[in-house]
N, C-alpha and C positions, 0 to 999 in steps of 0.2 A: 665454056669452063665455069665450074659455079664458082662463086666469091662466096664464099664462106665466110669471109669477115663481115661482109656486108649483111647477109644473113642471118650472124649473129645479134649486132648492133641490131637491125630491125625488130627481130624476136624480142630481143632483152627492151627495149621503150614498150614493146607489148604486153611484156610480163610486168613490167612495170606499171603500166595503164592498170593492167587485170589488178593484182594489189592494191593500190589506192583506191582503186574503185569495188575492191571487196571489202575496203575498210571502211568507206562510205565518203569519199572526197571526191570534187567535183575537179575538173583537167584544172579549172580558175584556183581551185584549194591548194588543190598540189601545187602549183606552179610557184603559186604565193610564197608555200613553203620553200620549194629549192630557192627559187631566185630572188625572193625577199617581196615584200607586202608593196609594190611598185607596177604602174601601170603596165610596163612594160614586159612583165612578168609571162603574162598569160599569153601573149605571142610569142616569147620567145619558146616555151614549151610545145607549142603551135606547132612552129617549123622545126621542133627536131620531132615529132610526131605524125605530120603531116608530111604531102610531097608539095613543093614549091612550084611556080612557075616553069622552073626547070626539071621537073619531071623527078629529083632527088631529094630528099628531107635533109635537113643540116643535121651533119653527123653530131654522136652523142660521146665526148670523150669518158676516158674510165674517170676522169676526178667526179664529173658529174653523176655518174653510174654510183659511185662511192657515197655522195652527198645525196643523191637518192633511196639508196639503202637505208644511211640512217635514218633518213626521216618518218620511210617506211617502218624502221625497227627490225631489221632481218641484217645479217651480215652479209659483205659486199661477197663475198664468197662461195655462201648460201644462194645468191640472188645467182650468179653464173652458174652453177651446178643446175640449179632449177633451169635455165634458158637449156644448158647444154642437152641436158637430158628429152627435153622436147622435141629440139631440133633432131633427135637420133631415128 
C-alpha cells in the first residue's frame, strides 16, 4: 500500500533542498536560517533530510514546512501545490 503521506513529506524536504539551493545556500546556510545561527543547527536539518540509523529520516512537521517557506520567500501554499503537482 503506498503511504502517501510519507511521500509527500519526503518530496516537499526535496523541493525544499532544490529552492535554497537554486538560491545559492548551502544545507549549513539554510539550516542556520530555520533553526537559528547554533551548532546544532545543521544536524538537526541533517536528520530530517537524511535517513538515520534506523533506516527513516525524522519527520518534517507542517510548522517547520511553514517557517521554511518563509525563509525561502514563497508561500507555505505555493510550496505544497508545487510538491503535489510533482508527485502526480
Amino acid at each position: 500500500m503506498r503511504n502517501y503521506e510519507y511521500e509527500f513529506e519526503r518530496a516537499l524536504v526535496l523541493e525544499i533542498v532544490a529552492l535554497y539551493q537554486s538560491q545559492g545556500f548551502g544545507h549549513t546556510d539554510f539550516a542556520k536560517k530555520m533553526y537559528g545561527d547554533t551548532s546544532t543547527a545543521p544536524s538537526k536539518w541533517w536528520k530530517v533530510r537524511e535517513m538515520s540509523p534506523t533506516g527513516k529520516p525524522q519527520s518534517f512537521p507542517v510548522a517547520e514546512a511553514v517557517k521554511a517557506s518563509r525563509v525561502l520567500g514563497i508561500e507555505v501554499a505555493s510550496l505544497f501545490f508545487r510538491v503535489q503537482e510533482k508527485m502526480k
